[in-house]
N, C-alpha and C positions, 0 to 999 in steps of 0.2 A: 661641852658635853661630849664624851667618847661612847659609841655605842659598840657593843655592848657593855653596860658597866651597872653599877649600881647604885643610886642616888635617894635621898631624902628632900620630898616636897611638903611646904605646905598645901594647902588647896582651898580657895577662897571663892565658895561660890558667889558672884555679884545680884546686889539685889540694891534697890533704895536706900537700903538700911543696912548693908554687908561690912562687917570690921574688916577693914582695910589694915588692921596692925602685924601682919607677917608679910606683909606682900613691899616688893618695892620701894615701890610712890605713895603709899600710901599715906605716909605721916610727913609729907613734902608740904609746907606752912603756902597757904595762898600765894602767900607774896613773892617764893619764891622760884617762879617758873623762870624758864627765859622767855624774855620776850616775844611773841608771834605775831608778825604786820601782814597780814595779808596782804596780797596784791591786788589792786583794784577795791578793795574792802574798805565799808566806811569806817569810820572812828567806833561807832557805836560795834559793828562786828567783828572789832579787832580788841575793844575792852575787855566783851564776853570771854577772851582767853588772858587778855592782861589784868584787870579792875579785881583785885582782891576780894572785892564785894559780890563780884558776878560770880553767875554758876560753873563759868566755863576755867575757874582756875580751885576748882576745889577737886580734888583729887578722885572722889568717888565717880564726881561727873565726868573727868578727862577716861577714869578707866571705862564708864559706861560709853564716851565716844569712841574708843577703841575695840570694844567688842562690835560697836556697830562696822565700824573699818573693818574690822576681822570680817564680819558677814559681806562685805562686799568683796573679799577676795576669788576670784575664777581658779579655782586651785587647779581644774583639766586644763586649764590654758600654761600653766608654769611659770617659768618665769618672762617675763613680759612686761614692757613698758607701765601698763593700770596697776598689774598687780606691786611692780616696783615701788609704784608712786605712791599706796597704799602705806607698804613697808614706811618708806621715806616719811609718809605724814605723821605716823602712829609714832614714828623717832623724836618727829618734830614735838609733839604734843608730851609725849612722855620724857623731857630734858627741862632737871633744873637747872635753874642759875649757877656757874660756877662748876656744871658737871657735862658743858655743852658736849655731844658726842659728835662724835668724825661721822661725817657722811659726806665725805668729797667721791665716796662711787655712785651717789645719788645726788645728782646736782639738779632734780627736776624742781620746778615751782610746783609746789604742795597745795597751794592756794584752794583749788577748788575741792582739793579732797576735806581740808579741813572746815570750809566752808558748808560742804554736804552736811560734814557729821556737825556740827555747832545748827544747822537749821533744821537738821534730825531730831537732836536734841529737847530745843526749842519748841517743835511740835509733839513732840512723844510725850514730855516731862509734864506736860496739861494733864495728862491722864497715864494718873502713878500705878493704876491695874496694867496699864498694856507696857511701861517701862519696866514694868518688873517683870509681865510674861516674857516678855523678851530677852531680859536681861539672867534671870534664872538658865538659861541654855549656856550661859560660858562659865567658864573659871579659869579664876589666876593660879598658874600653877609657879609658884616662887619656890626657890632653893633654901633650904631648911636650916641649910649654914650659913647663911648671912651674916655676916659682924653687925656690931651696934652698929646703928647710922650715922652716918658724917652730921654736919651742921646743917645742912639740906635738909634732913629728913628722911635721906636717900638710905635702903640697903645692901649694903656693900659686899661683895663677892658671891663666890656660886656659878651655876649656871647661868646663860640668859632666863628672865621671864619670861612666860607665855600664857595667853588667853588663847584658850580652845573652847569652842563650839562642840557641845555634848549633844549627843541625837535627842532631837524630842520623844516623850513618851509614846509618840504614836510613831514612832518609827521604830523603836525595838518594839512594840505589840505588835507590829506588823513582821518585824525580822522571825517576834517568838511563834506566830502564827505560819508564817513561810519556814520553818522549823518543824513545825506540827505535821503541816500537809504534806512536806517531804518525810518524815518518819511513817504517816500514815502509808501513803505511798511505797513507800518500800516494803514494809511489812504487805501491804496487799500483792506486791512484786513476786515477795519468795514467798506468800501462801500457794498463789499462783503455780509459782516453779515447782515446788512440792507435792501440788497435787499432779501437775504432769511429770513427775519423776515416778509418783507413784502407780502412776495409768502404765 
């Protein structure tokens, strides 16, 4: 992406129930992830991304583990080792079979990040009201000129994807409100001046 320039996005707000059909990953078949072993991980927490049948290789889940990754990034810190690792894991998780991406400038063991977000998962997904308040705050912003998908699933060309973190409602009612009180303010300012210009 060149800035300044001008581009066509889809915009996929994520939700339990979000069509994942212009984004990505979205239509990427269970089966066909690459494989992810964790290190240290038992059989059983390394299926939840391999086992076709588990939640952790169907595409809506992988993108709900990634907004949660997004939310752990220290964006004031920059660039940095956690937030790297972050980067690195969301790569790890979003690569199917056959479409492996290069990250030889990321040679960190991912293990534990992906681990977080898979027992994030596992505990948030009990309770479908607070994985969607949560999940309602991001969107997949995909590139609008995509080609058909390869065999993958995968959509091809464009910009990179990205999940962004939209301000919660009560953070713009708070910006509109800090808004308010500065407009008031200012008008009280130059009533002010006004009247001592007129003394």
């Amino acid at each position: 992406m060149v800035v300044p320039g001008s581009y066509t996005a889809n915009v996929t707000i994520l939700s339990t129930t979000a069509n994942l059909d212009n984004t990505r990953f979205g239509e990427v078949d269970p089966s066909d992830w690459t494989t992810i072993t964790l290190t240290g991980g038992t059989p059983a927490q390394d299926a939840f991304f391999n086992n076709s049948s588990d939640p952790g290789s169907n595409p809506l889940v992988r993108y709900a583990m990634v907004a949660y990754l997004v939310s752990q990034y220290r964006v004031s810190a920059g660039a940095n080792a956690a937030n790297d690792e972050l980067q690195e894991a969301i790569w790890t998780l979003m690569d199917p079979a056959g479409e492996t991406i290069n990250i030889a400038g990321y040679p960190s063991d991912v293990s534990s990040d992906l681990l977080a977000a898979e027992n994030w998962y596992l505990g948030i997904s009990q309770n479908t009201s607070n994985l969607n308040a949560f999940l309602m705050d991001f969107e997949v912003v995909s590139d609008a000129s995509m080609t058909t998908r390869n065999s993958q699933g995968v959509g091809v060309g464009g910009f990179q994807e990205q999940i962004v973190e939209t301000p919660e409602p009560r953070a713009i009612w708070m910006l509109i409100g800090l808004f308010g009180l500065a407009t008031v303010l200012l008008r009280r300012s130059r009533a002010k001046s006004s009247s001592l210009e007129q003394a």
